[in-house]
C-alpha positions in Angstrom: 123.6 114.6 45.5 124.7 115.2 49.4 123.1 113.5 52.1 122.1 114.9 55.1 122.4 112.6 57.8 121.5 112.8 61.7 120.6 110.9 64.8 116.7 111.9 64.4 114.4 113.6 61.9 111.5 114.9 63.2 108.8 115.5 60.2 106.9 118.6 62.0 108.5 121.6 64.2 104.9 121.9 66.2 104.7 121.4 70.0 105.3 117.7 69.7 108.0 117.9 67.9 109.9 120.9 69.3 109.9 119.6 72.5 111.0 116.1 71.8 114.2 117.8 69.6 114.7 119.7 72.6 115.3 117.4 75.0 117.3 114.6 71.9 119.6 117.5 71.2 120.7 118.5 75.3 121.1 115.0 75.5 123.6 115.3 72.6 121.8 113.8 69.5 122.0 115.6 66.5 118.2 116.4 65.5 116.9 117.5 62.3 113.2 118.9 62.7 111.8 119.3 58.6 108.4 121.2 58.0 106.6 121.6 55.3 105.8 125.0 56.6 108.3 128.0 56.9 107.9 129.3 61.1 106.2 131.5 62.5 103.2 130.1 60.5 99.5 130.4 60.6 98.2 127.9 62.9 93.9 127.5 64.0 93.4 126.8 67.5 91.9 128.0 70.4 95.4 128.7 72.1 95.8 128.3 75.6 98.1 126.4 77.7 98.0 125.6 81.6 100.5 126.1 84.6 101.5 122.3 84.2 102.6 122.5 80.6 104.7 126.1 81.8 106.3 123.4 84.3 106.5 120.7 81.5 108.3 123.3 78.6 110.2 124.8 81.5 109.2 127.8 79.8 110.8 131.3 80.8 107.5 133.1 81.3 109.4 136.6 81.2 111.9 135.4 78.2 108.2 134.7 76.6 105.9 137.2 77.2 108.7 139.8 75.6 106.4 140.5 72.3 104.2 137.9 72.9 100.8 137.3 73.8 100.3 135.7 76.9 96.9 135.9 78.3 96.5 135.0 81.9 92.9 133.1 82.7 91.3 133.1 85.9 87.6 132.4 85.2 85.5 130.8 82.6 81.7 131.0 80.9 80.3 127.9 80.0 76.5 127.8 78.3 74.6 125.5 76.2 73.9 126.5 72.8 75.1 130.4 72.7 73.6 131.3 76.0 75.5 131.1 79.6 74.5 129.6 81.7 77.7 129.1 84.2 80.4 131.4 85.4 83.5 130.1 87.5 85.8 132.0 89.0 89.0 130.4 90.5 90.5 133.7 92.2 94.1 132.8 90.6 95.7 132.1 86.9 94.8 128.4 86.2 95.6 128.9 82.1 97.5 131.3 79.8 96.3 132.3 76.5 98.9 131.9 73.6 99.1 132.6 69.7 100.0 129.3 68.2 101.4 131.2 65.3 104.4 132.9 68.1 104.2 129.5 70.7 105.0 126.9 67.8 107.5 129.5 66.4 109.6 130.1 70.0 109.6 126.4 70.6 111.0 125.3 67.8 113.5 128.1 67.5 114.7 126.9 71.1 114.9 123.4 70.5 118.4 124.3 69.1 118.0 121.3 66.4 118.7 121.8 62.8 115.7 122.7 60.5 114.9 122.1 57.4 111.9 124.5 56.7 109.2 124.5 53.5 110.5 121.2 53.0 107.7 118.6 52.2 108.1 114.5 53.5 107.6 113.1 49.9 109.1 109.1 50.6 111.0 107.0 53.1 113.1 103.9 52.1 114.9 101.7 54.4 118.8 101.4 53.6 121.1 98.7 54.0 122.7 99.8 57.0 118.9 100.0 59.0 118.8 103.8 58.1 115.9 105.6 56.7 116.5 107.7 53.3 114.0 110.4 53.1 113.3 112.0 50.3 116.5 110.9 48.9 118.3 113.1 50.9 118.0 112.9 54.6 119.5 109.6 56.4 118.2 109.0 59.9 118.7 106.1 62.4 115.4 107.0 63.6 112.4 109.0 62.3 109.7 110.5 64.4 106.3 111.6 63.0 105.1 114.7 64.5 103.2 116.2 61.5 99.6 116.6 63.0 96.4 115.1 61.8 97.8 114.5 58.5 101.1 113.8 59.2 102.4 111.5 56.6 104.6 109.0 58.6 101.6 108.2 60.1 100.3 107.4 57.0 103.8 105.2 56.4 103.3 104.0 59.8 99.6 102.2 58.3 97.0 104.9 59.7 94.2 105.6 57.2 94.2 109.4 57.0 90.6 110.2 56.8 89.0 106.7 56.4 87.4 104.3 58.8 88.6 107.3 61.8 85.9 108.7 63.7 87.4 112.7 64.1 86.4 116.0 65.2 86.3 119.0 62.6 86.4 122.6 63.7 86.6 125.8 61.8 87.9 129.3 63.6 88.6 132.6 62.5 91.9 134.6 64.9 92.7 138.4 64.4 93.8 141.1 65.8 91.1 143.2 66.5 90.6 147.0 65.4 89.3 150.3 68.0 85.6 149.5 66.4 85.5 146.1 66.5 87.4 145.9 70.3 84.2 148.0 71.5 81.8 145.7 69.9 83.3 142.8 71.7 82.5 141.9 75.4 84.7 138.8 75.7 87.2 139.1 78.6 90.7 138.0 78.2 91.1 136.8 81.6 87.4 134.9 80.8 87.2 132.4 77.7 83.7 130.9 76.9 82.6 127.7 76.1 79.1 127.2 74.3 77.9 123.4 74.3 76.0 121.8 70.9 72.3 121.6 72.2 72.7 117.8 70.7 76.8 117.5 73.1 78.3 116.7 69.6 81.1 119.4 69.7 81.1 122.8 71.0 81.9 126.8 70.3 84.1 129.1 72.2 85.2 132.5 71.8 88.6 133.9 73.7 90.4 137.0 73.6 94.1 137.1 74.2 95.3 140.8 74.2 94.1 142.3 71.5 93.4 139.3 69.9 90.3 137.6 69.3 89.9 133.4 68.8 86.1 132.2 67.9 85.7 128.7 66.5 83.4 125.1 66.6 84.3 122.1 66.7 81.9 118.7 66.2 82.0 115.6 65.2 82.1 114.3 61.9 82.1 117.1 59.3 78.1 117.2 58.4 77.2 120.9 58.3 79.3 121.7 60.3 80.0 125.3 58.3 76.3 125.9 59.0 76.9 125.5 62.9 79.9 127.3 62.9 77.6 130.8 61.2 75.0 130.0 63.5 77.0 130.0 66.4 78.8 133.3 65.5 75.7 135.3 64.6 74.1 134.4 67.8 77.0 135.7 69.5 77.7 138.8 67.7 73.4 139.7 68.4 74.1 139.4 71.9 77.0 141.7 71.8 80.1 139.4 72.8 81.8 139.1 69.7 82.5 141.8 66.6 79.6 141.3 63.8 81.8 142.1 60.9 84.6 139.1 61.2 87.3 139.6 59.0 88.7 137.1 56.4 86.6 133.3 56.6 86.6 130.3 58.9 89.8 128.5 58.8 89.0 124.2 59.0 91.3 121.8 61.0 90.7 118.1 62.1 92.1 115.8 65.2 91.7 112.6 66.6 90.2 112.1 69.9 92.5 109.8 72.1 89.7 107.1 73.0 88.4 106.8 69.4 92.2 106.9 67.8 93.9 103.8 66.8 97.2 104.3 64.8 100.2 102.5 64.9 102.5 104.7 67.4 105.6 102.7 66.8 107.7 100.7 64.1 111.6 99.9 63.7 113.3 103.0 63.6 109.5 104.9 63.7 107.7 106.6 66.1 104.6 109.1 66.4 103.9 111.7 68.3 100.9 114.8 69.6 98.1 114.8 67.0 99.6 112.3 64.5 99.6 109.9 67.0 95.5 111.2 68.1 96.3 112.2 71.7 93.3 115.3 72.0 91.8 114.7 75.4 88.4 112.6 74.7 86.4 115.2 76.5 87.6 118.5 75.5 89.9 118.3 72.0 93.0 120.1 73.9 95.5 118.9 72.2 98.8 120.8 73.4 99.5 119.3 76.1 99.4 115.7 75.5 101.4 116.8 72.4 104.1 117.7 74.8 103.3 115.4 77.0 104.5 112.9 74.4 107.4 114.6 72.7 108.7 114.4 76.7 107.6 110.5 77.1 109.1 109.6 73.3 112.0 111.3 74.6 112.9 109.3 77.3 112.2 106.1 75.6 114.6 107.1 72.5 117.3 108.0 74.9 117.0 104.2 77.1 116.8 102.6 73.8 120.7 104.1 73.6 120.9 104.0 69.9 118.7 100.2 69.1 115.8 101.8 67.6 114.1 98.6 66.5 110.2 98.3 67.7 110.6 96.1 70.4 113.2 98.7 71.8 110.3 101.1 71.3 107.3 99.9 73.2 108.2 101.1 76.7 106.6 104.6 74.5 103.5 102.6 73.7 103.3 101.8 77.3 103.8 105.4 78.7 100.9 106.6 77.0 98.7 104.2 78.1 99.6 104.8 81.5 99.6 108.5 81.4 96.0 109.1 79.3 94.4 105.5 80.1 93.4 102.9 78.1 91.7 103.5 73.9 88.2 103.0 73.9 87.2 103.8 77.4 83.6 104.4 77.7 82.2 107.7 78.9 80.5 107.3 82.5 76.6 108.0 81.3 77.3 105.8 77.4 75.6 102.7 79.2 72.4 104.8 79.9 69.2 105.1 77.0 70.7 107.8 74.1 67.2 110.3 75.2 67.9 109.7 79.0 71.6 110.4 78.2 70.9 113.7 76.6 68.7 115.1 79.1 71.2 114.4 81.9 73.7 115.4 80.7 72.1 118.6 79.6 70.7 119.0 83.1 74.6 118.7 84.4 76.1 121.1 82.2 74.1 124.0 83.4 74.7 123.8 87.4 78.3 125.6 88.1 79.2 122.7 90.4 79.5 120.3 87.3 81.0 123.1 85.2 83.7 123.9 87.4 84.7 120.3 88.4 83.9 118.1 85.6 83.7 120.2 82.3 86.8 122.6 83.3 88.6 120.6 86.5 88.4 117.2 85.1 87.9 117.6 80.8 89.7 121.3 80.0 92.1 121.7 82.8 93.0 118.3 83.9 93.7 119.9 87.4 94.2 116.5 88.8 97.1 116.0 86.8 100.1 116.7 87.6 103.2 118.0 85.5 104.6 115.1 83.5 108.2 114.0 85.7 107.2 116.7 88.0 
């Protein structure tokens, strides 16, 4: 049997990885991105993507839009359990609705690397020449894990996939919406909402993008959550904001938050990247951009490490995230306070519009303050 061999394999074509093959193959590497999946796939997730990561992807907004959805935001809803209680309105685009299913799909299809699609990761074996053989077939100097939540060089890498990691389950339903059901929803594009868990364990939203309609939960842990996630969409469908015949059923999905992850990022000749790594923002879940955040920061490090690929040659990775999303671990401002004192607070916060603009969507959805990564 024929070996494939390459510079880099990248096990997942997501946002992560996409981006990272981008900028390894400009630079002249060859790149092979494999996926277990064949693109444009089905992916669950809320969808939207700010001004910073347009700067960050150097994304042709025009090139993109062509047959694509690409839903400009100017204003938000935020409530606690499925009633408002906020709304913000910025005056200008601060986000941009996507459809993971065409985003991942575009990405990867401009990364220019070669792809080896519906191709699952099945084993990795170092060879005597400090290559990896994967699956028997595919030689790489240097293999990056960019699989997700599940991502199985991760799971090479030492992470326990499922055990002893504190993560955040969702369930959502996206489709394009008929005549009937589009008059039976009162969602705005150009306004997502956010609903907060009563007990600040997770939270709902509902989004349009075009024609589209997103409406999913997430919470921590798993525990009935399938019971929130019906609860949450009756109550909205009785007040008129979403369809009350959803078609098809809830699809599930889990992440890592970044202050309660702690996988390996790095080994000799292995490197993770976006969810595999657990990058989601602590406060809101968003997950896209870090993932490109550190495809672009792997990147950079793979390039300086000019072809030594060993894990001391690697850490200068390790280091950029700690600098650009802070420290694991970090305590929330209000954790030292009493759990009841805690709950009531923070309760009280969420429903003034001052906190809702500049903490819960400035500062946790946004990430205003933040500017593009190398900008």
């Amino acid at each position: 049997m024929s070996v494939d061999s390459c510079d880099v394999l990248i096990v997942g074509g997501g946002p992560a990885g996409a981006t990272c093959a981008r900028v390894l193959k400009q630079a002249g590497l060859d790149v092979l991105v494999m996926d277990k999946s064949v693109f444009p796939r089905d992916k669950v997730c809320a969808g939207w993507i700010t001004p910073q990561v347009v700067a960050e992807l150097d994304l042709d907004i025009d090139d993109y839009r062509r047959g694509r959805v690409f839903q400009p935001i100017d204003s938000f809803i935020t409530g606690m359990g499925e009633r408002a209680t906020a709304a913000v309105h910025y005056g200008k685009v601060v986000s941009y609705g996507i459809r993971r299913c065409e985003f991942d799909h575009y990405l990867l299809e401009r990364s220019g690397a070669r792809l080896r699609l519906g191709e699952t990761w099945k084993s990795m074996e170092r060879q005597g020449d400090g290559r990896w053989l994967v699956n028997g077939e595919v030689a790489a100097a240097l293999v990056i894990g960019a699989g997700g939540h599940f991502c199985p060089v991760a799971r090479f890498l030492g992470a326990h996939l499922g055990k002893e990691e504190r993560a955040i389950s969702a369930q959502e339903i996206e489709f394009e919406m008929d005549e009937s059901q589009a008059g039976q929803c009162a969602v705005s594009g150009e306004r997502p909402e956010l609903y907060f868990c009563e007990d600040l364990k997770g939270y709902g939203w509902c989004f349009r993008k075009g024609n589209y309609l997103n409406v999913g939960l997430g919470r921590e842990g798993n525990h009935r959550l399938a019971e929130h996630v019906q609860t949450f969409a009756r109550s909205l469908a009785a007040q008129g904001r979403i369809p009350a015949d959803l078609p098809g059923k809830f699809k599930g999905h889990a992440y890592l938050l970044y202050a309660h992850a702690g996988r390996p990022v790095i080994g000799d000749g292995v490197l993770i990247i976006g969810d595999a790594a657990g990058l989601a923002y602590t406060q809101s879940g968003e997950g896209i951009r870090p993932a490109i955040e550190s495809g672009l920061m792997a990147a950079a490090n793979i390039l300086a490490a000019d072809r030594d690929y060993r894990r001391e040659r690697l850490t200068h990775y390790e280091a950029a995230l700690r600098a650009r999303f802070g420290e694991r671990g970090e305590a929330p401002a209000l954790a030292m306070l009493p759990a009841r004192l805690r709950l009531a607070l923070a309760r009280a916060l969420m429903q003034t519009q001052w906190f809702a603009r500049n903490v819960v969507l400035d500062r946790w959805f946004l990430h205003a303050q933040l500017p593009a990564l190398y900008s």
